[in-house]
Legacy VTK file of the C-alpha trace (Angstrom):
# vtk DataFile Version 3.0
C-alpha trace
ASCII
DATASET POLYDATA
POINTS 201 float
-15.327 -0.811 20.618
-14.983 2.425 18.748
-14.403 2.968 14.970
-10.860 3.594 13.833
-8.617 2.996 10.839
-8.086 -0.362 10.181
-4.682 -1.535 11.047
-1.994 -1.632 8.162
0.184 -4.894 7.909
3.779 -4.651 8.056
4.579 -6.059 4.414
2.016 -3.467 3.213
3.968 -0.869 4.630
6.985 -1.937 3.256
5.542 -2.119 -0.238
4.492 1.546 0.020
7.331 2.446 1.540
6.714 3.297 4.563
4.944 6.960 4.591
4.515 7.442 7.932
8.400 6.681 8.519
7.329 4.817 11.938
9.139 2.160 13.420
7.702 -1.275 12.125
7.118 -4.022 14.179
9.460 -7.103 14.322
7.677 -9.691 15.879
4.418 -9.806 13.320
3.406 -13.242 12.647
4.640 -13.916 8.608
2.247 -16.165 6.781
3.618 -18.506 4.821
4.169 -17.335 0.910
2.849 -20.069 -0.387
-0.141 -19.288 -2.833
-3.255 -21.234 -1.443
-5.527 -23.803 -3.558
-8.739 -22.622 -4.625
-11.221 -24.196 -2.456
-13.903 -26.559 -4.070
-17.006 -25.293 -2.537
-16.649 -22.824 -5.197
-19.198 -22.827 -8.267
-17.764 -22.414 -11.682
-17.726 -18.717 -12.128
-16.130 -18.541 -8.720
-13.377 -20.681 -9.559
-12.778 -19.157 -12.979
-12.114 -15.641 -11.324
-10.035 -17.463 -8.664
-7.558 -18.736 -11.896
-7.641 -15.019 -13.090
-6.727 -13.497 -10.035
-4.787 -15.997 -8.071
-1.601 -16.208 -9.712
-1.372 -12.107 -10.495
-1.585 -12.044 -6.867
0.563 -14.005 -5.837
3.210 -12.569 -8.157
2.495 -9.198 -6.953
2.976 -10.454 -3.747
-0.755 -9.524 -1.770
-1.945 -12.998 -1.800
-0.150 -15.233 0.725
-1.951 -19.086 2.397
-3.979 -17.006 5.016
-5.442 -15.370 2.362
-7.441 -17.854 1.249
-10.908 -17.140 2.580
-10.376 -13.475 1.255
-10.072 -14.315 -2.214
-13.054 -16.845 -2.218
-15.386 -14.410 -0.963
-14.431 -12.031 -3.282
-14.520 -14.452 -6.267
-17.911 -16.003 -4.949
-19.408 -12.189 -4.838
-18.084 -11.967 -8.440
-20.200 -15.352 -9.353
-23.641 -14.190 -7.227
-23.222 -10.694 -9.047
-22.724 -12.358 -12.684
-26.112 -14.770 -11.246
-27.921 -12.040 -10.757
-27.710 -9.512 -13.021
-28.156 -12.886 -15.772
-31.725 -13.216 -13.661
-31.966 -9.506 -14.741
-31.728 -9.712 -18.475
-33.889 -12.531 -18.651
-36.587 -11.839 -16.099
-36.741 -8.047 -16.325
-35.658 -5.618 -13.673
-39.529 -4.795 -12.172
-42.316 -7.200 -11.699
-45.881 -6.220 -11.702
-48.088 -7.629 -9.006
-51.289 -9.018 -9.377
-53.063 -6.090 -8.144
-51.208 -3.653 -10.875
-47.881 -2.370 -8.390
-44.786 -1.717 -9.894
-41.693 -3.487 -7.804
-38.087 -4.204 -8.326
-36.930 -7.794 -9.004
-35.335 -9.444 -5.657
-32.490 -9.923 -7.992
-31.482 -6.025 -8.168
-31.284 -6.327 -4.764
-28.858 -9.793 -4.587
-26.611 -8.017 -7.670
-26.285 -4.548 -5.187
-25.304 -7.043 -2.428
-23.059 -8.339 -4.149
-21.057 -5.637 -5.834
-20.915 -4.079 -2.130
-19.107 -7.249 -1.342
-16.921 -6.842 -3.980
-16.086 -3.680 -3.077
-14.927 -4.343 0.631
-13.353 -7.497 -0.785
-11.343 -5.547 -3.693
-10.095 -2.868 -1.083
-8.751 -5.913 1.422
-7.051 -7.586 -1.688
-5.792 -4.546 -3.253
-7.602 -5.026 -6.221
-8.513 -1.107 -6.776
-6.353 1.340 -8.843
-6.212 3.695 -5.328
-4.594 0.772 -3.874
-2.280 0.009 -5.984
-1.002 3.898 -6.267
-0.857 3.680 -2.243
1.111 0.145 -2.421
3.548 1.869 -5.197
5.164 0.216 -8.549
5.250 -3.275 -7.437
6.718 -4.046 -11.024
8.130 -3.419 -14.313
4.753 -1.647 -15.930
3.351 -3.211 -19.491
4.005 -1.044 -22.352
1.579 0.837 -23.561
1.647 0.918 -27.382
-0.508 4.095 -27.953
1.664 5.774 -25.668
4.880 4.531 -27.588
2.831 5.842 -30.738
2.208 9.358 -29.768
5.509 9.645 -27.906
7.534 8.825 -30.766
5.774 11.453 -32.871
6.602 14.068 -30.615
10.399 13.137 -30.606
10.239 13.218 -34.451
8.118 16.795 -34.645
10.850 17.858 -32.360
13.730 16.463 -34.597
12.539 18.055 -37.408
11.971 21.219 -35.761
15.659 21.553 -34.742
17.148 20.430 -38.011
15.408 22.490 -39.832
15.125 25.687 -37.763
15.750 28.853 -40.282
18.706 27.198 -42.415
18.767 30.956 -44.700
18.826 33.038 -41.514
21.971 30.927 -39.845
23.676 31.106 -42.924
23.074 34.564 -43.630
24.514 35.347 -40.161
27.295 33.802 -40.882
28.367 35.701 -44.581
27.452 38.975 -42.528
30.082 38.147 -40.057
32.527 37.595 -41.902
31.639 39.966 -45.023
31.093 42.982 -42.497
32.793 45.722 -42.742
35.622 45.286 -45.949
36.783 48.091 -46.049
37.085 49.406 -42.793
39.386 46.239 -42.300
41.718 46.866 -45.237
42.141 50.733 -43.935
43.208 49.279 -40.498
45.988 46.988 -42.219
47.292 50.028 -44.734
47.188 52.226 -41.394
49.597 49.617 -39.360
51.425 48.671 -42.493
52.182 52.447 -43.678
55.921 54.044 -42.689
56.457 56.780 -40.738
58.294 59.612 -42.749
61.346 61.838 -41.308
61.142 65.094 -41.358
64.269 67.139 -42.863
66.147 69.791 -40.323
LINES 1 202
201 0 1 2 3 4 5 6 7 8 9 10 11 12 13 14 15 16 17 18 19 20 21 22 23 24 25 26 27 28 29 30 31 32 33 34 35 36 37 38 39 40 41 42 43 44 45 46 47 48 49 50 51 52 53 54 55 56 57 58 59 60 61 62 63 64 65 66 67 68 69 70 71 72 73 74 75 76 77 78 79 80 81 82 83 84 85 86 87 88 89 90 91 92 93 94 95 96 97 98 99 100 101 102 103 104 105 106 107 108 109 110 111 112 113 114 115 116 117 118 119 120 121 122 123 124 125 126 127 128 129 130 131 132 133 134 135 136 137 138 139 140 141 142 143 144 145 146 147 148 149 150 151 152 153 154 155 156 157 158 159 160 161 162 163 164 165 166 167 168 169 170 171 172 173 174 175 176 177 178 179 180 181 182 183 184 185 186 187 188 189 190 191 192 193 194 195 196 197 198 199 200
């Protein structure tokens, strides 16, 4: 079977919007939107990043019952990985034999596994930020309060800027216009006002 792009589902689509404006299938099977129970062959760390993730999920709509065995491989990867890399700091990453060679411990091996796991698992979830631009706002975004900060000192520089833009110059614009020119303007009145004398025969 040759290698293609994987398949997208329907509801995906719909969540991005459809890009590719093709007609969407309306027979697909619709899992139920129930959000499954974390399973309890799951060791503590596992289950811990199943509460973190499960509900967020669900809300965002990605995690329906089928979805089950998805989520506990990725949250079981998370546990081996956290395993492993505690192996790490305690044991050292390289081992020296007893005939002086240098070798990794088989732990940096299990924590690569893992985090490769993660990876594939993440992308399946839609647990990466490329994801998540591709599957569009799914919801009101949190606030960010450094970006309120820095916002709201660039509508008050700009404020300030306006309101205080050359007060002299606009008013000195405004006594020239209507100071200009005096005299000119009270020769133009004496010329209209002025009568027109007869001459004698």
């Amino acid at each position: 079977m040759g290698k293609g792009r994987k398949p997208v589902p329907t509801r995906i689509k719909r969540l991005m919007g459809n890009p590719g404006k093709r007609r969407l299938p309306k027979h697909e099977p619709q899992p139920s939107s129930a959000m499954p129970r974390c399973p309890s062959f799951l060791d503590t760390y596992a289950r811990n990043k199943w509460r973190q993730l499960a509900p967020e999920l669900h809300r965002l709509r990605l995690l329906t019952k089928v979805d089950q065995g998805t989520l506990a491989c990725y949250c079981q990867a998370f546990s081996d990985l956290k395993r492993a890399r505690k192996t790490i700091d305690d044991e050292g990453e390289y081992h020296t034999s007893d005939k002086g060679y240098i070798y990794p411990h088989p732990a940096v091996t299990q924590a690569r596994q893992a985090m490769e796991q993660i990876r594939k698992f993440a992308v399946e979830l839609g647990l990466t930020p490329s994801c998540r631009v591709k599957f569009g706002q799914l919801g009101e975004p949190a606030a960010d309060p450094l970006e309120e900060f820095m916002n709201s000192g660039a509508e008050d520089r700009t404020k300030k800027r306006k309101g205080t833009k050359a007060p002299g110059k606009a008013k000195d614009r405004r006594k020239a216009k209507v100071a200009k020119a005096p005299g000119k303007a009270k020769d133009r009145r004496k010329a209209k006002v002025a009568p027109v004398r007869k001459c004698k025969a």
